[in-house]
C-alpha positions in Angstrom: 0.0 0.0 0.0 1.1 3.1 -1.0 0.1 6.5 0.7 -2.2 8.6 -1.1 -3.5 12.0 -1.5 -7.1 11.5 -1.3 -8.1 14.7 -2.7 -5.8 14.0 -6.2 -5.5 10.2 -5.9 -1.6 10.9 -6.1 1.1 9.1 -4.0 2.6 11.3 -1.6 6.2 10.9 -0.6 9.3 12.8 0.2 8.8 16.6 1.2 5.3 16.4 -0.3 4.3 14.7 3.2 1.7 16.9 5.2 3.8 17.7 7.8 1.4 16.3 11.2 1.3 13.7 13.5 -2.0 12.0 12.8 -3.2 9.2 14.7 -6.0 7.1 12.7 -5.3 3.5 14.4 -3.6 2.4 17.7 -0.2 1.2 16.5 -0.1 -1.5 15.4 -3.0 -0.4 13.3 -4.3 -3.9 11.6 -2.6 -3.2 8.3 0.7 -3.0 10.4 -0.9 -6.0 12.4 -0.6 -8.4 9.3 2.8 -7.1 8.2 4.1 -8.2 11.4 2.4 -11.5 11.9 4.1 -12.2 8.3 7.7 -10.6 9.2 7.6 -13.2 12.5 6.6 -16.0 10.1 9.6 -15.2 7.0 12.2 -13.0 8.6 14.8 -14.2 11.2 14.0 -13.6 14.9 16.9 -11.8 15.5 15.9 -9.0 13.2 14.0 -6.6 15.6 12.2 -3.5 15.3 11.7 -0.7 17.3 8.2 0.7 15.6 5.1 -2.2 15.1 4.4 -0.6 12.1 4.3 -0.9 8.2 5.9 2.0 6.8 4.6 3.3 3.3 5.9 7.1 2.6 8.2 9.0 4.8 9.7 12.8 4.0 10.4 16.1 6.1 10.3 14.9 9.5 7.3 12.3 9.7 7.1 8.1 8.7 3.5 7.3 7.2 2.0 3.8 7.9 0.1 1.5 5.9 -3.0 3.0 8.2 -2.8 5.8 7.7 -1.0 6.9 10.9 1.8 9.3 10.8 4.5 9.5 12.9 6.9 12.0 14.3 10.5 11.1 13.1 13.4 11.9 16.0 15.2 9.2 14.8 15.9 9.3 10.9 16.2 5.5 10.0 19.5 6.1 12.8 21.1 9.0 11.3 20.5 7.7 7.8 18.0 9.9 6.2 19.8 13.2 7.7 18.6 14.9 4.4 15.2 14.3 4.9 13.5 11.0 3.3 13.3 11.5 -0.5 15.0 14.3 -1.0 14.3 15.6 -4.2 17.7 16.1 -5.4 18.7 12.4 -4.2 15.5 11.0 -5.8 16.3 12.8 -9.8 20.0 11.1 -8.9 19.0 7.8 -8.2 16.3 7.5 -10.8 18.9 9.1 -13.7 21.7 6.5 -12.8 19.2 3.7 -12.5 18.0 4.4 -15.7 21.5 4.6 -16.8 23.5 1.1 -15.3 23.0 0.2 -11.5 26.4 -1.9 -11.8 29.3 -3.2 -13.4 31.6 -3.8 -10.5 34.4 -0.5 -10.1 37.0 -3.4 -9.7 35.8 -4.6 -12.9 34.8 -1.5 -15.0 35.4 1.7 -13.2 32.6 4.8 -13.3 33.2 8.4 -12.9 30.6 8.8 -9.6 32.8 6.4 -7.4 35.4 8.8 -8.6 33.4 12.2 -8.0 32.5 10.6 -4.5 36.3 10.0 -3.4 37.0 13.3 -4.8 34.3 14.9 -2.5 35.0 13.1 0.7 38.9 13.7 0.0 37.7 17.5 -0.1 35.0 17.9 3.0 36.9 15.8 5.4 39.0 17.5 7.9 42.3 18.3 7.7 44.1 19.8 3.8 46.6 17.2 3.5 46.6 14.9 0.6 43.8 12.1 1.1 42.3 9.3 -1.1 39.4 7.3 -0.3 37.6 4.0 -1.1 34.0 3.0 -0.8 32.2 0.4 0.6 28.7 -0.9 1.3 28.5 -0.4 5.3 29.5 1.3 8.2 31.0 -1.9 9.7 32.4 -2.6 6.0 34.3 1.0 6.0 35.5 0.2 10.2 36.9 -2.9 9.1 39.0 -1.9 5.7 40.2 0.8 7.9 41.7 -1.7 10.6 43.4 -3.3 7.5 45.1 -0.5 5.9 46.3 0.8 9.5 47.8 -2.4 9.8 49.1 -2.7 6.6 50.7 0.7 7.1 52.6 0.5 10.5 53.3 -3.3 10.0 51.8 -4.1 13.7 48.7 -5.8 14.5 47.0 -4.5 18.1 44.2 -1.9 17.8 42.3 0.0 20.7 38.8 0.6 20.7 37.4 2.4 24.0 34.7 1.9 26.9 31.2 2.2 25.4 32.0 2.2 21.8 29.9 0.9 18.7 31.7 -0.3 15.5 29.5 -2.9 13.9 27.9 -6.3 14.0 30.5 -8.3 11.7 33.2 -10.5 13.3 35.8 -7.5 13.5 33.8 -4.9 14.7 32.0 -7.0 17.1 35.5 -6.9 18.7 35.4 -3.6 18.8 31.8 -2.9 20.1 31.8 -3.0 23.6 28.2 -4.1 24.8 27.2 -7.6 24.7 23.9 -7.3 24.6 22.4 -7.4 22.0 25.8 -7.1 19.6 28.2 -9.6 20.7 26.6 -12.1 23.4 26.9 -15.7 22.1 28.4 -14.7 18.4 32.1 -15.3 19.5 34.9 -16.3 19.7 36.1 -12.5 18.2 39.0 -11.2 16.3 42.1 -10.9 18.1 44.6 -7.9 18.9 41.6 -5.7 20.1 42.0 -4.0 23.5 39.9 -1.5 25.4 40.6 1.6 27.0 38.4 4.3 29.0 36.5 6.9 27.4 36.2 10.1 28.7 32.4 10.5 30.3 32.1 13.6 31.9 28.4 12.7 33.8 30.1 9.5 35.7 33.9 9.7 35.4 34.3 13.6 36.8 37.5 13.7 34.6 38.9 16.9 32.9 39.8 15.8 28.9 43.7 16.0 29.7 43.1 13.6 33.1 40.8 10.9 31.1 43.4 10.9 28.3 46.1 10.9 30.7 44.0 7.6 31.9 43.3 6.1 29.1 47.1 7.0 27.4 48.6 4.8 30.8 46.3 1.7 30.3 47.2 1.7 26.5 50.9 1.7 27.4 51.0 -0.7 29.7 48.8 -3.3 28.8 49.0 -2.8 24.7 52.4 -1.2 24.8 52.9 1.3 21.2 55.4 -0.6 19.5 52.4 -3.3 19.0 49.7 -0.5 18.9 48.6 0.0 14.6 45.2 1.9 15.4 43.0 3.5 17.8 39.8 3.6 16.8 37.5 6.3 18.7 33.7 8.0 18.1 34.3 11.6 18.2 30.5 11.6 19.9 29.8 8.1 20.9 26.1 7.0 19.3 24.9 3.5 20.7 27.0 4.4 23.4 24.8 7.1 24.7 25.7 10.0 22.4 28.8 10.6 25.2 30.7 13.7 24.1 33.9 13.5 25.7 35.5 16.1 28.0 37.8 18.9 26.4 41.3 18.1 25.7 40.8 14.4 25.3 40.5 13.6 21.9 43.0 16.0 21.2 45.4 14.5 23.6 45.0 10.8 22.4 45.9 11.9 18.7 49.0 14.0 19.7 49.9 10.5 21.2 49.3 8.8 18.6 51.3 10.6 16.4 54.3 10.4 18.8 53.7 6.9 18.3 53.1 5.7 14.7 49.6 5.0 15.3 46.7 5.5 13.1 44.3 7.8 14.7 40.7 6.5 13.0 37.8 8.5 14.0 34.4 6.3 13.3 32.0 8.9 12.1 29.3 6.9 10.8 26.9 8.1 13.4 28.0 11.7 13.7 29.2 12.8 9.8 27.4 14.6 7.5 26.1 17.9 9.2 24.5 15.8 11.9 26.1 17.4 15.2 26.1 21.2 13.7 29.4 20.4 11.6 30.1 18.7 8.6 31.8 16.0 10.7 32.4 16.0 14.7 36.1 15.7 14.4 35.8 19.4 13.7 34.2 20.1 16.6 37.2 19.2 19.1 39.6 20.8 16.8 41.2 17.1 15.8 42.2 16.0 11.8 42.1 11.9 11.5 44.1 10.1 10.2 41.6 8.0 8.3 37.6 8.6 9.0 35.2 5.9 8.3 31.6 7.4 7.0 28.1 5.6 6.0 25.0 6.5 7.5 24.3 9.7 6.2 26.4 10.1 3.5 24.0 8.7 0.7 20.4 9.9 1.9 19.2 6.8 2.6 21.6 4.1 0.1 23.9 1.8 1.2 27.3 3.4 1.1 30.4 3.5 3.1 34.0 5.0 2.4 37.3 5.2 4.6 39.1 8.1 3.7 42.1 9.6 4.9 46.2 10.3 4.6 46.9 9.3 0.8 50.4 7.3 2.5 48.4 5.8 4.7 45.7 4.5 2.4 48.4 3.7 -0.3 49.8 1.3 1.6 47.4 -1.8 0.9 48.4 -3.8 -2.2 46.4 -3.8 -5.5 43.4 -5.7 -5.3 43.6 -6.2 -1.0 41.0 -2.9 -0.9 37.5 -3.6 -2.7 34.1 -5.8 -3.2 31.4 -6.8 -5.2 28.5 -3.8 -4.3 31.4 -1.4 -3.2 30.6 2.0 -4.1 27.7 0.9 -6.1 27.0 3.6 -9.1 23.5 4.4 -7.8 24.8 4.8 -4.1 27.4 6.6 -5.8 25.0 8.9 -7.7 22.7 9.8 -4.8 25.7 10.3 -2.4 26.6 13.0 -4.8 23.3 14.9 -4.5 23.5 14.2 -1.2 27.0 16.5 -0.6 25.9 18.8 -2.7 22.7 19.4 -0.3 24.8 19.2 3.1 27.4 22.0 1.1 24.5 24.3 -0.4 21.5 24.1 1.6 21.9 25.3 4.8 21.9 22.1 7.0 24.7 22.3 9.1 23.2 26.1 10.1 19.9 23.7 10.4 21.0 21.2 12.5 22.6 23.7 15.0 19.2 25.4 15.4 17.6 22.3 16.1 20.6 21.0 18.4 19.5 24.3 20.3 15.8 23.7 20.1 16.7 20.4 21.8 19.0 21.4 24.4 16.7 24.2 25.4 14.0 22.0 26.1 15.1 19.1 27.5 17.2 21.3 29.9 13.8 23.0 30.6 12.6 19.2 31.0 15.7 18.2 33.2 15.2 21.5 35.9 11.9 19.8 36.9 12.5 16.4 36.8 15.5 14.4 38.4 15.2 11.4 36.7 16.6 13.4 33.8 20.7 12.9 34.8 22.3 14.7 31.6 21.6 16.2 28.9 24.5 16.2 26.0 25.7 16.6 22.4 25.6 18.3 19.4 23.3 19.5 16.9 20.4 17.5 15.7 22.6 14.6 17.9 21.5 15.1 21.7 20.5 12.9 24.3 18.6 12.7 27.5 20.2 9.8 30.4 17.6 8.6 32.5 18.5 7.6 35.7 17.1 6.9 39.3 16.7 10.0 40.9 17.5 8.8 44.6 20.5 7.3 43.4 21.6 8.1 40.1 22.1 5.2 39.1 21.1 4.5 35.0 17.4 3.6 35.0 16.7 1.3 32.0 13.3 0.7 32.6 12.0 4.2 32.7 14.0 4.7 29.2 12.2 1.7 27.6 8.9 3.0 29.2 8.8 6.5 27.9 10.3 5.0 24.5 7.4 2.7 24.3 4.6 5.4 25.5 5.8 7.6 22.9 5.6 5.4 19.7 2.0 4.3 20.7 1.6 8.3 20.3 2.9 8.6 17.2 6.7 9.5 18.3 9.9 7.9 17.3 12.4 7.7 19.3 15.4 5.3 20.1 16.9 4.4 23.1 20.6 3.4 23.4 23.5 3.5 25.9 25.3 0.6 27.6 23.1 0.7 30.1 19.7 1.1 28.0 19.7 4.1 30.1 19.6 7.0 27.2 17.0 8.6 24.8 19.0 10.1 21.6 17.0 12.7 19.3 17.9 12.6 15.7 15.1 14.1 13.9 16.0 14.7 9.9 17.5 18.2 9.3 14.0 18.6 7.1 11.6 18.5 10.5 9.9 22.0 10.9 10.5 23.6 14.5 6.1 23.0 15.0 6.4 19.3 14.5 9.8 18.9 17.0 8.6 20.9 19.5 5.5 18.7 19.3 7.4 15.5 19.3 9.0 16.5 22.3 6.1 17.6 24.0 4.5 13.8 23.7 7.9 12.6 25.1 7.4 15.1 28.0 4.2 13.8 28.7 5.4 10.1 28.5 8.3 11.4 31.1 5.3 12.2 33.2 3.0 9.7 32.8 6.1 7.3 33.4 
């Protein structure tokens, strides 16, 4: 089922959404009912969802169901459809490439878009040194090419990943991830050479930047030692973390290491890139240049694409043929991802996602004042989170998360929880959502806050 305009008998999609919550059915309406009974049927249980519904259109900053329901959208498909689902631009890319080839392998016959695309990301990444880039199909995909060419480069083999971290679901980056549940528990045994080290959290650690680094730097040295170390691998913003933005002075500090001690500095900004925290990528924000930067997410409005990109030595240094794959860089990922710079550089969305980032803040803060349960409030442009926790003891409260999560989709919101304890609510509406319909959004989370 498609969604209609019933006054033209059109199909409505993209920006040409009516921009509303509007809530026909309870959700799971029963068109959404039978979707579901056949998704448990065909699709593999460990496949979840975090809305019962059957989505049909989506665009500015609501999801339409198959009854007619339509929902606020804080979360944006997790920080894929940054743009806005549909955006025009993206759609007249998509549908001219299609039309044109959708593949013939770059390893096989190279295209000029997979080109354009390294060109771009080799351009609006931080730092002005020379870079090259290659793509790939996922965030995970991109996190785990990177580990290779870091090793390739500095001939050694250990890589450290930090407390809280998210780096995929494959083998590798599994590794990597630090919470078990639901990423890692029973899938091992993991990849070896990955170590851990603590992450500046300002709510529960107390730290300054320089004394978490100072921390983190000592554990790394003793228990990794740098002459084994090829890569540290680091969130700028940590997402399924709990969107923890680490203290001033920290990330800073760890690179300055790093570069004392041949070691790849990889900053993972699948979650944060693309305009999402008020910057074109979060690196920028703490005044850091990587040495190689994984993106996905919201680099193709809504199409599978991934790319590591970073110091043209470093990413020379894997041997013809060791970088590459089937789907990577796909020409009609490739095409949209195109539009989909373009729209970041020329339309006003980083200035966008600052004003909702402060839309956000403001309330939540406003939220937090009245309400104890409400620990911290953190991050960065259309990227901010609210930590729940018991307000006798402040101790994370995973429970009241999933409850106000839960209250709010039966509303008509969504939102996502994350945080290694379950214990966080992250906001990442689409750049595209009109101030009336966030402030509304977060008015039926207040109320589920309440009512909690």
């Amino acid at each position: 089922m498609s969604a209609v305009d019933t006054l033209t008998n059109t199909p409505l999609g993209g920006p040409t959404l009516p921009q509303e919550r509007r809530m026909v059915t309870a959700i799971p309406g029963p068109r959404s009912q039978q979707l579901l009974a056949r998704k448990a049927a065909a699709v593999a249980a460990g496949v979840g969802h975090t809305a019962p519904i059957e989505a049909v259109a989506a665009g500015g900053g609501v999801i339409v169901d198959a009854d007619g329901n339509s929902l606020i959208d804080l979360g944006s498909g997790i920080a894929v459809t940054t743009l806005g689902n549909a955006h025009p631009k993206v759609v007249e890319a998509i549908q001219a490439q299609a039309a044109q080839f959708t593949h013939t392998c770059f390893m096989i016959s190279p295209y000029e878009s997979y080109v354009a695309v390294a060109e771009a990301l080799n351009r609006v990444t931080p730092g002005d040194h020379a870079k090259k880039s290659a793509l790939f199909n996922s965030g995970a995909e991109a996190v785990e090419n990177a580990i290779k060419i870091a090793r390739k480069h500095t001939k050694k083999q250990a890589v450290v990943a930090f407390d809280h971290g998210y780096h995929g679901r494959t083998n590798l980056t599994m590794a990597l991830t630090a919470k078990a549940m639901p990423y890692k528990s029973g899938f091992g045994p993991f990849a070896s050479e990955i170590y851990r080290a603590p992450l500046s959290y300002p709510y529960r650690d107390g730290l300054s930047g320089a004394a978490a680094a100072e921390k983190a730097i000592s554990i790394i040295e003793k228990q990794v030692g740098a002459d084994n170390l090829a890569a540290v691998i680091i969130e700028p913003i940590q997402g399924e973390g709990g969107f923890i933005v680490p203290a001033d002075g920290f990330l800073p500090a760890i690179v300055e290491w790093c570069r004392a001690n041949d070691v790849v500095f990889i900053a993972d900004e699948i979650q944060t890139g693309f305009a999402r925290t008020g910057s074109m990528f979060a690196s920028e924000i703490f005044g850091i240049v990587p040495d190689l930067i994984t993106t996905a997410k919201g680099i193709a409005g809504g199409m599978p694409l991934a790319a590591v990109t970073g110091r043209a030595e470093i990413m020379d240094a894997a041997h013809a043929g060791g970088l590459g794959g089937t789907y990577g860089g796909n020409p009609v990922a490739c095409a949209a991802a195109l539009a989909a710079i373009e729209a970041f550089e020329t339309e006003g969305l980083i200035e966008r996602a600052r004003e909702i980032g402060a839309i956000l803040t403001d309330r939540l803060t406003a939220l937090q004042a009245g309400d104890p349960r409400i620990g911290d409030v953190r991050g960065h442009g259309a990227m901010i989170a609210a930590e729940f926790v018991d307000a006798a003891t402040g101790k994370p409260d995973a429970a009241l998360t999933a409850a106000v999560a839960k209250a709010c989709i039966a509303e008509g919101v969504i939102v996502l929880t994350c945080g290694t304890y379950g214990n966080v609510i992250r906001f990442l509406p689409p750049l595209s959502i009109p101030d009336d319909l966030l402030h509304e959004g977060i008015d039926v989370v207040a109320a589920a806050l309440a009512g909690a």
